[in-house]
C-alpha positions, 0 to 999 in steps of 0.5 A, a space after each residue: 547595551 553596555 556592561 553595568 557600571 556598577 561592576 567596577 569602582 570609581 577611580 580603580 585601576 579597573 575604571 580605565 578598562 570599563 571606559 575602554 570595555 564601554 567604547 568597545 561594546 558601543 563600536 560593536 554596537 554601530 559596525 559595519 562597512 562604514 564604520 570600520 574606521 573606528 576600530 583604531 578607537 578602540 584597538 591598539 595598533 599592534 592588534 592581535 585578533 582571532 575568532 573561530 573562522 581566522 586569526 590576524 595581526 596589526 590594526 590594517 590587518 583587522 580592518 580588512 578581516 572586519 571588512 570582508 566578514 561585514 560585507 553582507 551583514 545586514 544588521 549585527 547587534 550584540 547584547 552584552 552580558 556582565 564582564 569578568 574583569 581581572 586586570 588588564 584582562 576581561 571576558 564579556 559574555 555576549 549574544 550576537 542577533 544577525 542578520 546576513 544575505 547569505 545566512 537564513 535567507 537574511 532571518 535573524 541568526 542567534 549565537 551566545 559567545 564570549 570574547 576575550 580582551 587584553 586592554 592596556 592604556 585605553 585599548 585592546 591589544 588582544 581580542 579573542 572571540 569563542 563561540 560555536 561556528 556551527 551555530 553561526 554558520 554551518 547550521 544554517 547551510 543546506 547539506 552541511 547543516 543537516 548533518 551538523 544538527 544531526 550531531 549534534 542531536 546524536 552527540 549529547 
């Protein structure tokens, strides 16, 4: 699923960041190992890229991060939400159904994120992901998560 069309004129200045927003929800959409060449459709060779478990540099630097977080997906699909669009920047709200080997003995994992883009030219040069690692992660281990979700409970 890409971000609506209809959120952007035709022919504005914000025209080339939905084109660049579409390519870059498809790739999310069909990533995995065997796919990670395409990451230089979409980004911008001085990539900066960063999510809550590490932060990188350079489009090599991206593709091996890709490639050691995608190594035991099983299956990673994103439904994207409506984009805010503010010249170059743009935030899409997301959730991310996974399934990995070694999360949830490999079950469906849901977590809601946002990802924060800078696109110049017809690519991403920068590319921040917010989400709760928790959810991700840290929930779904056995000690770990117990204690987490018992936080969480408590905390609120």
């Amino acid at each position: 699923m890409t971000p609506s069309d209809n959120v952007v004129e035709v022919g504005s200045k914000d025209r080339a960041m939905q084109i660049t927003l579409n390519a870059f929800c498809n790739l999310y959409n069909k990533l995995d190992k065997g796919h990670l060449y395409e990451l230089a459709a979409v980004y911008a060779e001085e990539i900066e890229f960063q999510d809550p478990f590490g932060q990188v540099v350079g489009l090599d630097a991206l593709t091996q991060y890709m490639a050691g977080a995608y190594q035991n997906v099983i299956r990673c699909q994103f439904r994207f939400g409506d984009p805010v669009l503010q010249h170059p920047r743009c935030c899409i709200p997301w959730v991310m159904e996974l399934n990995h080997k070694r999360i949830q003995r490999g079950q469906t994992v849901y977590v809601e994120g946002m990802s924060h883009l800078l696109i110049q030219n017809g690519k991403v040069h920068f590319h921040r992901d917010y989400f709760d690692a928790g959810e991700l992660l840290y929930e779904h281990l056995p000690l770990v998560g117990r204690a987490v979700r018992w936080v969480k409970r408590h905390a609120g």
